[in-house]
N, CA, C and O of each residue as an XYZ file, in Angstrom:
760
protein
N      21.544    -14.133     77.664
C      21.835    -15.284     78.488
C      23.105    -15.952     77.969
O      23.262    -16.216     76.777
N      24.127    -16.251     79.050
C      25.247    -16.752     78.402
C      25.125    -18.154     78.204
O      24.131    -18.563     78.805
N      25.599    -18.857     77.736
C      25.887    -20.479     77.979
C      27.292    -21.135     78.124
O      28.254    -21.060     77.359
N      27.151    -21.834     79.375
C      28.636    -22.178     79.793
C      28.930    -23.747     79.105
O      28.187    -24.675     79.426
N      29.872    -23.927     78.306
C      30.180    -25.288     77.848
C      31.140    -25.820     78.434
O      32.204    -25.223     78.600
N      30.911    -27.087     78.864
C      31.824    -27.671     79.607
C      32.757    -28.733     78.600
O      32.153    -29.611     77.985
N      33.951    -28.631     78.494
C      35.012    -28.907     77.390
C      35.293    -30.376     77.361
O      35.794    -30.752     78.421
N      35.150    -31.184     76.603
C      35.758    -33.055     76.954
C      37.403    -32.635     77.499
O      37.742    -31.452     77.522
N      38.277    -33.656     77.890
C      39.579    -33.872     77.516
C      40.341    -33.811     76.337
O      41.558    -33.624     76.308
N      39.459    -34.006     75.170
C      40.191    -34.191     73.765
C      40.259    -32.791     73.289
O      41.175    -32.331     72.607
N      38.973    -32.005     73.801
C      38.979    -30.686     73.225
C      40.388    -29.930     74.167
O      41.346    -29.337     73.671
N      40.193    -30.118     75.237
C      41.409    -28.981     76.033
C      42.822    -29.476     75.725
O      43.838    -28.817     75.946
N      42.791    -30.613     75.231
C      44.245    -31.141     74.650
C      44.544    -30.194     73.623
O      45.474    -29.389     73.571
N      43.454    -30.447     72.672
C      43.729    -29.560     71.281
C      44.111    -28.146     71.719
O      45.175    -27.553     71.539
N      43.277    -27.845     72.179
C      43.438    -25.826     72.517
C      44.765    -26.132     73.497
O      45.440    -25.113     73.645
N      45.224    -27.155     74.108
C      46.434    -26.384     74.635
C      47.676    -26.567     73.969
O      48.742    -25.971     74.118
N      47.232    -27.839     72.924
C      48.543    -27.852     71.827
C      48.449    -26.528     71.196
O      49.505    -26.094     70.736
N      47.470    -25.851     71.091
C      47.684    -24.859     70.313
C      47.871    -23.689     70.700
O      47.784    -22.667     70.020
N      48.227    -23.823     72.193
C      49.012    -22.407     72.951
C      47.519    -21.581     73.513
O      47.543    -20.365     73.699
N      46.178    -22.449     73.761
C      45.010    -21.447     73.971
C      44.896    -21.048     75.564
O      44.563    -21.766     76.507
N      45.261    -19.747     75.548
C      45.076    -19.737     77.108
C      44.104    -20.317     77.713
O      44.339    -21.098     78.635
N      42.538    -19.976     77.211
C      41.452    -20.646     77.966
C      41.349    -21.968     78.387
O      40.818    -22.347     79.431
N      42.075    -22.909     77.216
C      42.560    -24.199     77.271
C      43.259    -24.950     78.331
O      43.035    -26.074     78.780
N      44.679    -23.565     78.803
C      45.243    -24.086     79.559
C      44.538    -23.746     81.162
O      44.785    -24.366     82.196
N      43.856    -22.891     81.042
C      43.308    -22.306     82.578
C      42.282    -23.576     82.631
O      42.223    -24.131     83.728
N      41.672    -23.975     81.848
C      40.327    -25.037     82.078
C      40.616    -26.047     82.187
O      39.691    -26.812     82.462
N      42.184    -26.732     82.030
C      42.802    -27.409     82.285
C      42.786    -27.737     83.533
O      42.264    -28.505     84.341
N      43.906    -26.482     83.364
C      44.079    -26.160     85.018
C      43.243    -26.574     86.511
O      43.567    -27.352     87.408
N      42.232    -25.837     86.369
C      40.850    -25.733     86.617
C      40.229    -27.299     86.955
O      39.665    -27.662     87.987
N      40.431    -27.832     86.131
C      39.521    -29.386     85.924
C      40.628    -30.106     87.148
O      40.129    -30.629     88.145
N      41.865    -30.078     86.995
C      42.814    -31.204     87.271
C      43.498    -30.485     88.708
O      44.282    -31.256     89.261
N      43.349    -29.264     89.340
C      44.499    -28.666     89.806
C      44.416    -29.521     91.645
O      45.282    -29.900     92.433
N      42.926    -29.509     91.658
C      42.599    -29.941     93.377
C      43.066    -31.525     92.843
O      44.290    -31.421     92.923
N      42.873    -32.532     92.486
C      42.834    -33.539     92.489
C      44.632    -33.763     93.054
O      45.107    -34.385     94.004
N      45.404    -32.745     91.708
C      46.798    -33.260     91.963
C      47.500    -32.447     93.104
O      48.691    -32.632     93.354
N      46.913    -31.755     93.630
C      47.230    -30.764     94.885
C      47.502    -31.748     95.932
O      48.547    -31.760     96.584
N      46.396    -32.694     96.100
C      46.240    -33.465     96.770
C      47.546    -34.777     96.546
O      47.996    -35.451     97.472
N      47.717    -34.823     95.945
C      49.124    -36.137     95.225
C      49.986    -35.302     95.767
O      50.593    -35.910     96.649
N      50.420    -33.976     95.660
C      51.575    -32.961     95.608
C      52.183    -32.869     97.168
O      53.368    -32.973     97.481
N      51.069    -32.652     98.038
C      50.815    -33.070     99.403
C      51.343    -34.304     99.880
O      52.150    -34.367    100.807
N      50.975    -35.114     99.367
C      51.532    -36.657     99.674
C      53.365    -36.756     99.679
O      54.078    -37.526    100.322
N      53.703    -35.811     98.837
C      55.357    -35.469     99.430
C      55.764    -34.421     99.465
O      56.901    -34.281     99.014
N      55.206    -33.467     99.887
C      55.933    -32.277    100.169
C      55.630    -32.240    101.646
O      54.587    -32.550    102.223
N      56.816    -31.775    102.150
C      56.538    -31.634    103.625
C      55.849    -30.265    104.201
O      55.810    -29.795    105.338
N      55.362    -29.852    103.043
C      54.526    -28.081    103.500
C      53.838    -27.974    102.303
O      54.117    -28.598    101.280
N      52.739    -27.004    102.467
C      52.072    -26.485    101.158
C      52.425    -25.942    100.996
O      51.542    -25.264    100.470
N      53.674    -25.124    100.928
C      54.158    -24.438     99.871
C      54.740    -25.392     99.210
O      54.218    -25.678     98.132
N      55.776    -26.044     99.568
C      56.082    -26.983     99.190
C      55.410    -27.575     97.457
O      55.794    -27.467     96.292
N      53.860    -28.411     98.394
C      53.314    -29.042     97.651
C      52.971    -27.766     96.461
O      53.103    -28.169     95.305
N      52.655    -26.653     96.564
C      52.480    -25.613     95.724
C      53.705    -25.338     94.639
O      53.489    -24.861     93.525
N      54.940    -25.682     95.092
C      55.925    -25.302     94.072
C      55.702    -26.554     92.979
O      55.602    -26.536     91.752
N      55.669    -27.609     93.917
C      55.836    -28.920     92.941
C      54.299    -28.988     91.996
O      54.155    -29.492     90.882
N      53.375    -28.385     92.754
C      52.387    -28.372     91.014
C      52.267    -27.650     90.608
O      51.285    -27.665     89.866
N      53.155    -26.211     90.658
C      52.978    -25.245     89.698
C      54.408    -25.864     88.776
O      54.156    -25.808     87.573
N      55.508    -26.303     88.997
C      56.368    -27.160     88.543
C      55.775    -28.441     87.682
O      56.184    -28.760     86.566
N      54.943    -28.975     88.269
C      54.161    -30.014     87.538
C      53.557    -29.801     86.143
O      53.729    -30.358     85.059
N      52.376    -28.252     86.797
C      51.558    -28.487     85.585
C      52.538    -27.515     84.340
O      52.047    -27.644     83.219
N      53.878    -26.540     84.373
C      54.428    -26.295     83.668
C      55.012    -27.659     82.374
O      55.004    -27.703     81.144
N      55.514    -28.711     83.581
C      55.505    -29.708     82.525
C      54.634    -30.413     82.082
O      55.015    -31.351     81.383
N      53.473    -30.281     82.259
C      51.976    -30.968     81.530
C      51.710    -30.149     80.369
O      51.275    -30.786     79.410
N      51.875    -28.749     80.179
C      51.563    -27.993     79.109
C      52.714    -27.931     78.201
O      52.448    -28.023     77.003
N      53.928    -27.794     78.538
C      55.214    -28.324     77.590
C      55.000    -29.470     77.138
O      55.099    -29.427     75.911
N      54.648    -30.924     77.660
C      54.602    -32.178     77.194
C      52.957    -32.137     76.845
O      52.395    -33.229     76.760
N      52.466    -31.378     76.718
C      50.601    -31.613     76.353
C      50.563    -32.131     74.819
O      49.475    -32.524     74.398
N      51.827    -32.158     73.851
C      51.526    -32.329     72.381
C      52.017    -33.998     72.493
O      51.756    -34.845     71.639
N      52.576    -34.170     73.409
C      53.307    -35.832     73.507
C      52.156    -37.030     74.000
O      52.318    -38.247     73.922
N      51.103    -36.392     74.462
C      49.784    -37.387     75.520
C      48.883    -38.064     73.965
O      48.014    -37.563     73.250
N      49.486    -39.185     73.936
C      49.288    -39.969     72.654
C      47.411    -40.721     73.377
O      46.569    -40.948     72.508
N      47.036    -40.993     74.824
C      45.577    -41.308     74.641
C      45.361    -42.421     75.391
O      44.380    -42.821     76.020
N      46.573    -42.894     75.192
C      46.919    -44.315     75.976
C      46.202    -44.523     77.308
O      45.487    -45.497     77.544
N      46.449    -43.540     78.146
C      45.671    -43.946     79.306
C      44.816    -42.152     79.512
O      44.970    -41.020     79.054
N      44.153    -42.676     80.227
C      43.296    -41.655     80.676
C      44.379    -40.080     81.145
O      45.469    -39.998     81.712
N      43.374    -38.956     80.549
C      44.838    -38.030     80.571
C      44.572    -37.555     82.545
O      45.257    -36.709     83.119
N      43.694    -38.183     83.058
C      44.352    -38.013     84.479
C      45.213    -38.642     85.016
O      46.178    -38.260     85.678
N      44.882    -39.618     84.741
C      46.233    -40.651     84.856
C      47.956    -40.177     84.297
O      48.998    -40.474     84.882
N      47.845    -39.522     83.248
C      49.112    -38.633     82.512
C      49.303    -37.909     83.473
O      50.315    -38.063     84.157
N      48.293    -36.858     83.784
C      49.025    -35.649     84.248
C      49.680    -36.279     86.076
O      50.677    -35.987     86.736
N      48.680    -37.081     86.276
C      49.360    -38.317     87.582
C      50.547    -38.534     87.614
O      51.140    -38.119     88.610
N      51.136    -39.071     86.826
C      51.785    -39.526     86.796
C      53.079    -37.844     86.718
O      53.832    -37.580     87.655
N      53.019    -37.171     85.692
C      53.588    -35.964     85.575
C      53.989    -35.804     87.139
O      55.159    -35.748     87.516
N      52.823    -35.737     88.031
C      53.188    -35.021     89.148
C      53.968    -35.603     90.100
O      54.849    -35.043     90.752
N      53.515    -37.105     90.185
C      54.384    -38.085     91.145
C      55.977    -37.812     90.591
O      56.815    -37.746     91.491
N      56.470    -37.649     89.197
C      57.410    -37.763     88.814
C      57.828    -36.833     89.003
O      59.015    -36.970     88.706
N      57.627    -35.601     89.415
C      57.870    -34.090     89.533
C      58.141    -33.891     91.335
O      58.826    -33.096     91.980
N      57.592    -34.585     91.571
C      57.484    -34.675     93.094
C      58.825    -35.397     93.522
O      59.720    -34.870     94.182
N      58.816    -36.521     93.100
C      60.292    -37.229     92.794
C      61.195    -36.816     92.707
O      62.007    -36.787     93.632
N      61.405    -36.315     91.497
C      62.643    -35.172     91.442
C      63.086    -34.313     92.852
O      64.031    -34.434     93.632
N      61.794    -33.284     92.771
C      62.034    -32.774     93.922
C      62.395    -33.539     94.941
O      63.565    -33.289     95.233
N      61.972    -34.282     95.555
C      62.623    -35.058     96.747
C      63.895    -35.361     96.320
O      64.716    -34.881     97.102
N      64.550    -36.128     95.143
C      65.576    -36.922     95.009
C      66.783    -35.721     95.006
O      67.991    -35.886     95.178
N      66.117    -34.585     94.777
C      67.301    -33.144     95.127
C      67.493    -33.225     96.222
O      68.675    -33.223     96.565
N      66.265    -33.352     97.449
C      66.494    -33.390     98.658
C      67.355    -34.143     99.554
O      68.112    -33.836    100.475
N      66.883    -35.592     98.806
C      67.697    -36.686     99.526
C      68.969    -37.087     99.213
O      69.501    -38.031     99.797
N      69.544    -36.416     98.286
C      71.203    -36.673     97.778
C      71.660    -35.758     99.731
O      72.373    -36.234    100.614
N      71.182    -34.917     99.733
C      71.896    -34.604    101.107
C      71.766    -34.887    102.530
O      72.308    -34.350    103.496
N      70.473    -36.375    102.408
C      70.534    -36.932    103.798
C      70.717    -38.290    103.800
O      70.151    -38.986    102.957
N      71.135    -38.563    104.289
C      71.024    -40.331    104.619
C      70.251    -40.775    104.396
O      69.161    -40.228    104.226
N      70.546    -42.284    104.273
C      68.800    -43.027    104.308
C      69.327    -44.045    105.691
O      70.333    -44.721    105.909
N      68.054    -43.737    106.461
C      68.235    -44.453    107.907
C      67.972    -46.159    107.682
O      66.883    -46.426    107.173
N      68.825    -47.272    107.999
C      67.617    -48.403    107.886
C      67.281    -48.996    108.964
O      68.117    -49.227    109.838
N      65.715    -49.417    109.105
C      65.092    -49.104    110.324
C      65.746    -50.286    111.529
O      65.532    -50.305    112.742
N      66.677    -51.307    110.621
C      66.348    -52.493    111.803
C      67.572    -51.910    112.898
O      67.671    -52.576    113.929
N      68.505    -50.727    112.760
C      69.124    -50.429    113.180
C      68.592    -49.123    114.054
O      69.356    -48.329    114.602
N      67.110    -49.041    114.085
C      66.339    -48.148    114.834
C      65.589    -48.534    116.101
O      64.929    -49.562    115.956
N      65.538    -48.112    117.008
C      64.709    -48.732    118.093
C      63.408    -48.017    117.996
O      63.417    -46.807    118.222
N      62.522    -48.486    117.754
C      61.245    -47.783    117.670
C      60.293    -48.865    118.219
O      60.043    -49.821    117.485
N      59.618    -48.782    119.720
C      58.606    -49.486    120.136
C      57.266    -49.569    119.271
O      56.917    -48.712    118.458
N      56.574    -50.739    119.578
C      55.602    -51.097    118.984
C      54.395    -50.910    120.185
O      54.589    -51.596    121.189
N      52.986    -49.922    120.187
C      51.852    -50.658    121.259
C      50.951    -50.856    120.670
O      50.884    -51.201    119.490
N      49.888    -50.612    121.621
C      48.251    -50.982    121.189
C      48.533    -50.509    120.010
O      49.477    -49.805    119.653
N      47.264    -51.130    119.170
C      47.032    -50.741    117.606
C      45.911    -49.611    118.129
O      45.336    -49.569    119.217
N      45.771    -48.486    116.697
C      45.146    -47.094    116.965
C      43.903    -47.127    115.750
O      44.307    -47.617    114.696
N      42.931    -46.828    115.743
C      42.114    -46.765    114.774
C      42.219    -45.838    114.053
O      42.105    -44.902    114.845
N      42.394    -45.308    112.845
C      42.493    -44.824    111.743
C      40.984    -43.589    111.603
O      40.906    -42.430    111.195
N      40.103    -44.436    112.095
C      39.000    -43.660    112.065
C      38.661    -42.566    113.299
O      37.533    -42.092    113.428
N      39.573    -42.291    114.023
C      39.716    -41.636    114.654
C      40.373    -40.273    114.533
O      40.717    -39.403    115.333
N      40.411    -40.428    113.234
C      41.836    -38.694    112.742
C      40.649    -38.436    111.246
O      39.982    -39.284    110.653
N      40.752    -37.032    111.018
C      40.516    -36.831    109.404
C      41.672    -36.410    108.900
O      42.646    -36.036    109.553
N      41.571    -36.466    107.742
C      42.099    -36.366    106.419
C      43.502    -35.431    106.662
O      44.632    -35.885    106.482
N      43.297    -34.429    106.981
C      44.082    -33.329    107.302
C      45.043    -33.694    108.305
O      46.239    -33.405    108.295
N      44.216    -34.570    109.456
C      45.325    -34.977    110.351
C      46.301    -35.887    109.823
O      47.494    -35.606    109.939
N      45.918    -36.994    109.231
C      46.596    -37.757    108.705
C      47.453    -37.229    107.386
O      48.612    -37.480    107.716
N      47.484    -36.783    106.404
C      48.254    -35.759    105.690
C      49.314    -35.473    106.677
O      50.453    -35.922    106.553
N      48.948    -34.748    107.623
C      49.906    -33.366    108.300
C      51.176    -35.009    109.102
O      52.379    -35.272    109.067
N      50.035    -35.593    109.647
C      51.320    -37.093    110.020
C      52.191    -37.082    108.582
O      53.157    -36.343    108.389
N      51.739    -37.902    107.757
C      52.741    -38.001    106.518
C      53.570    -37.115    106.040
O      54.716    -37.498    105.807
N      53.230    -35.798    105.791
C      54.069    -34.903    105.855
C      55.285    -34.498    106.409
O      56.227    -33.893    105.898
N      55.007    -35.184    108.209
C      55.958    -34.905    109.288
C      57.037    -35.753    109.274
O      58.087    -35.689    109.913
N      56.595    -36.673    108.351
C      57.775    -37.967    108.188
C      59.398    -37.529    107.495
O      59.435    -36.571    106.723
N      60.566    -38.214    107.794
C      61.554    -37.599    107.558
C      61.326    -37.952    105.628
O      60.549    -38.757    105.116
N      62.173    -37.150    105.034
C      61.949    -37.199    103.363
C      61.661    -38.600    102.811
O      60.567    -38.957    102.372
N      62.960    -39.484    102.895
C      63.243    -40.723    102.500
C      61.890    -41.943    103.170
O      61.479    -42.938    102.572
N      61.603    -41.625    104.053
C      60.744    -42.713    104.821
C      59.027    -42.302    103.906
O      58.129    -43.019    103.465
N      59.221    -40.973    103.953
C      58.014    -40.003    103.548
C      57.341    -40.578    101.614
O      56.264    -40.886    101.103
N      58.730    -40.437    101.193
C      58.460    -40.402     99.486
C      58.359    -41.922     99.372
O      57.759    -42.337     98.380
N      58.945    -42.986    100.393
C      58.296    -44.854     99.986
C      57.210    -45.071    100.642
O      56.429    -45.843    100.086
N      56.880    -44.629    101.690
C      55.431    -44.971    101.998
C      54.371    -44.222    100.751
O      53.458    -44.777    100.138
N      54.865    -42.737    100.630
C      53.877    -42.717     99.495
C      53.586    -43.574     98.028
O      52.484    -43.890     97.580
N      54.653    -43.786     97.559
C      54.320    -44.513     96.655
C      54.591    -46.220     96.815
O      54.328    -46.935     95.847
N      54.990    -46.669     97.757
C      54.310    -47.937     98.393
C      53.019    -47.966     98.431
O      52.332    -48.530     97.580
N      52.425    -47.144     99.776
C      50.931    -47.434    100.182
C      50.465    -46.993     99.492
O      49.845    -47.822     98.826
N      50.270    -45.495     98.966
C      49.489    -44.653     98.276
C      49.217    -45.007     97.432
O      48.140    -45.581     97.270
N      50.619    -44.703     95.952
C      50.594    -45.045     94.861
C      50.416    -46.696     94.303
O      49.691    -47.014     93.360
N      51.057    -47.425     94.928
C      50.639    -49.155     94.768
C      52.162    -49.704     94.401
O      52.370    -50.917     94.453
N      53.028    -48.956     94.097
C      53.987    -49.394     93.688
C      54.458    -50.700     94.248
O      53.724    -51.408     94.937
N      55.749    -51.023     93.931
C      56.486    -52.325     94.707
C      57.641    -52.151     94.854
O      58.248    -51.456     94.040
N      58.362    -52.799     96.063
C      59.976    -52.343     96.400
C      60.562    -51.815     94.643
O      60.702    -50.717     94.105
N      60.757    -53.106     94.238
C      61.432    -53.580     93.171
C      61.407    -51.962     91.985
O      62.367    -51.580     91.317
N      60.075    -51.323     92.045
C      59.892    -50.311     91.294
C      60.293    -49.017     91.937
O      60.744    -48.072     91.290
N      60.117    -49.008     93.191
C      60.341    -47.513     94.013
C      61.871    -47.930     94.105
O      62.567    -46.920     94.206
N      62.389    -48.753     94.102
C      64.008    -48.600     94.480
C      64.733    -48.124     92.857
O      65.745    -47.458     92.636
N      63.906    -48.670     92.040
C      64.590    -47.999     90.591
C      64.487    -46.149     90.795
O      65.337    -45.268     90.926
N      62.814    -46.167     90.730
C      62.458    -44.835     90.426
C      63.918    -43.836     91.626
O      64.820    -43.083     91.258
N      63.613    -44.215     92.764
C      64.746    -43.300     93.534
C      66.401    -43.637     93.734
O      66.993    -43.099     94.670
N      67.109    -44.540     92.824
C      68.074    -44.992     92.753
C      68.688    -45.650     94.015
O      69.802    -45.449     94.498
N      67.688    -46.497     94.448
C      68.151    -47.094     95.941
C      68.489    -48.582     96.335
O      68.361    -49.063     95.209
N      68.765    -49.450     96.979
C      68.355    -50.791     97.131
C      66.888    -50.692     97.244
O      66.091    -49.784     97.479
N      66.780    -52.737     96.838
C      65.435    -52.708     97.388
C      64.984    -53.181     98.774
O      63.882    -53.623     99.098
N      66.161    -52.977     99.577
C      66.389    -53.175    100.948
C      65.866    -52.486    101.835
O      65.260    -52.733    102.877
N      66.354    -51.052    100.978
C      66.379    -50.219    101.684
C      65.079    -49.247    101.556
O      64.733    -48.383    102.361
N      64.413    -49.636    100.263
C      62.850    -49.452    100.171
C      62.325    -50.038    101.077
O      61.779    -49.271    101.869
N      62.222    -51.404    101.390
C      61.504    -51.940    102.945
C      61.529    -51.065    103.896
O      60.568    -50.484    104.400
N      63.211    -50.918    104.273
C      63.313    -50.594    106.075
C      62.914    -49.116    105.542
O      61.723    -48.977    105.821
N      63.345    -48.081    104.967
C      62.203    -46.793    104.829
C      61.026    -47.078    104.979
O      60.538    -46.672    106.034
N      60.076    -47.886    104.005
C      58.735    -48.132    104.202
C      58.507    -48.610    105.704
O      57.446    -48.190    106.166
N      59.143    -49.270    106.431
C      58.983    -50.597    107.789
C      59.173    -48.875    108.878
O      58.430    -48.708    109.845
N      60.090    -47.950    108.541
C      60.326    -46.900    109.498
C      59.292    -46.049    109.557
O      58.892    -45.738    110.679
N      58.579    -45.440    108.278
C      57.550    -44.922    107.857
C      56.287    -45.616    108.760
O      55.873    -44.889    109.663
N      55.774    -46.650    108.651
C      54.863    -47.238    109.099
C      55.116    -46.989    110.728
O      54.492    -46.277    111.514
N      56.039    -47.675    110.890
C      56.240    -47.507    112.674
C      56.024    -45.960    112.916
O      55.103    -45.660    113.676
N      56.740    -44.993    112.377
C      56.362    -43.615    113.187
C      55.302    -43.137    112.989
O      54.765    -42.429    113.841
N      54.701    -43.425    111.731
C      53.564    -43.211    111.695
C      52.461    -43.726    113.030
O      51.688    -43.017    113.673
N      52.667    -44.901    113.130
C      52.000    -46.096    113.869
C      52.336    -44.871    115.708
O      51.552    -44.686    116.639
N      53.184    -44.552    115.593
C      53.651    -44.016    117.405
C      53.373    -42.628    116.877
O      52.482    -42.536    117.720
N      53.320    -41.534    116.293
C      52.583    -40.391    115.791
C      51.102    -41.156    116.193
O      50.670    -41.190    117.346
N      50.507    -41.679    115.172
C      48.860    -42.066    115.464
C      49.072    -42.233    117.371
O      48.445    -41.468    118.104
N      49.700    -42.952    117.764
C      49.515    -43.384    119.687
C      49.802    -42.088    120.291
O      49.302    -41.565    121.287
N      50.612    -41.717    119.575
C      50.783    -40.262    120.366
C      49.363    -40.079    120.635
O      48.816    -40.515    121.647
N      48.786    -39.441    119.733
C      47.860    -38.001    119.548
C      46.837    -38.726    119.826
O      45.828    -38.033    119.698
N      46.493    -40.209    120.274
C      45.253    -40.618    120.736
C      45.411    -40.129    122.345
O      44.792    -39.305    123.019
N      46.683    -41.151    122.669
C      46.608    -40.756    123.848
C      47.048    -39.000    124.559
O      46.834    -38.503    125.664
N      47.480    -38.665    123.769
C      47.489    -36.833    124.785
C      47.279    -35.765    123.595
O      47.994    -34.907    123.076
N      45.645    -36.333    123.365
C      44.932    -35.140    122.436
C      45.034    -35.259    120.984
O      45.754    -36.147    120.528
N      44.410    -34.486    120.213
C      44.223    -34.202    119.245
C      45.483    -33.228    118.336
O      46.247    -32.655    119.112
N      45.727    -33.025    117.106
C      46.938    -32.650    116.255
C      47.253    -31.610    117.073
O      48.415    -31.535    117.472
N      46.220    -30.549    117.501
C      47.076    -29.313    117.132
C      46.734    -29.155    119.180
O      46.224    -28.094    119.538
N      47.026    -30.134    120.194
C      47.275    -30.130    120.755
C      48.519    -30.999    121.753
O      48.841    -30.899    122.937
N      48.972    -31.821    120.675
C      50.108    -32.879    120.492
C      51.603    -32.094    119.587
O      51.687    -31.470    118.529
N      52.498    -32.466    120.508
C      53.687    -32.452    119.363
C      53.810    -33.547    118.659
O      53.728    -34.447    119.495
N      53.976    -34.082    117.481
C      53.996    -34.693    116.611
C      55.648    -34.891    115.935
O      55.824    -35.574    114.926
C-alpha cells in the first residue's frame, strides 16, 4: 500500500531551493490552475495566457531561494505572475497607442445583469478588450490596485489610467448589451 503525503509550502520551498524535481512539479501542481486563471485576466488568448505562466512559473523557481515568508507564498507567486503578465503587455503596448476615452463616443443603455453570463463568458469579454484598456481594468477591478499605482507599474499618466479604465468599463458595459440583446457568446460578435 502506498501512502501519498501531501507537502506544506515550507517543505516544497526547501526541495525547490534545492533543485528537487518532485518539488518543483508539486509546486507546480498545487499553484498552476489558480494562476492560469490571473494569466487569463491579460492575455488576450490561452495561448497567450499559457506562455505568460510557463514564463511566470520559470521565474518562481529561479527566484524560489529569495521568498523570505513575508506574505503567503501564494500571494508571491501572485504577484510573480501579474508582474510577468505586465511585462508582457508593456512589450505589447510600446506599439499601440493609448486611446483616451473622453475623446471616444461610446453610448451608454439599460444596465445588464452580470448574472446572466458565466465565467467563461465574461473572461472571453475581458480578453476581447483592446491591450491598454484590458491590463487597467484588470488590475483596477480585479487586482484592487489604484490609478496612482497602475500608472507607475505601466509607465503612464494617472489620467490616462482612468480614461483606459472609464473605456474598459463602457465596452465592456455595450459587449454585456450586445450579447443580452442578440444571444448568447458564441452566437454574438463581440
Amino acid at each position: 500500500m502506498t501512502e501519498r503525503f501531501i507537502l506544506s509550502d515550507q517543505e516544497l520551498i526547501k526541495g525547490c531551493v534545492k533543485g528537487e524535481r518532485a518539488s518543483q512539479e508539486a509546486l507546480y501542481a498545487r499553484y498552476c490552475r489558480k494562476m492560469m486563471v490571473i494569466c487569463q485576466r491579460y492575455a488576450k488568448s490561452t495561448l497567450e495566457a499559457e506562455d505568460i505562466l510557463q514564463e511566470g512559473f520559470i521565474k518562481v523557481f529561479a527566484a524560489i531561494k529569495t521568498f523570505r515568508g513575508d506574505a503567503q507564498l501564494t500571494t508571491w507567486i501572485t504577484r510573480i505572475m501579474i508582474n510577468t503578465a505586465l511585462n508582457h503587455q508593456r512589450q505589447k503596448l510600446y506599439l499601440l497607442p493609448m486611446v483616451d476615452v473622453a475623446n471616444t463616443n461610446l453610448h451608454q443603455t439599460e444596465d445588464v445583469s452580470l448574472a446572466d453570463f458565466n465565467l467563461s463568458e465574461l473572461i472571453a469579454m475581458i480578453q476581447s478588450l483592446p491591450d491598454g484598456a484590458r491590463v487597467v481594468f484588470n488590475l483596477f477591478a480585479i487586482e484592487g490596485y489604484n490609478h496612482k499605482e497602475i500608472a507607475a507599474m505601466l509607465d503612464i499618466s494617472e489620467g490616462t489610467s482612468k480614461s483606459q479604465y472609464s473605456r474598459a468599463k463602457a465596452l465592456l458595459k455595450l459587449k454585456l448589451e450586445n450579447v443580452s440583446v442578440y444571444g448568447r457568446l458564441g452566437e454574438a460578435k463581440i
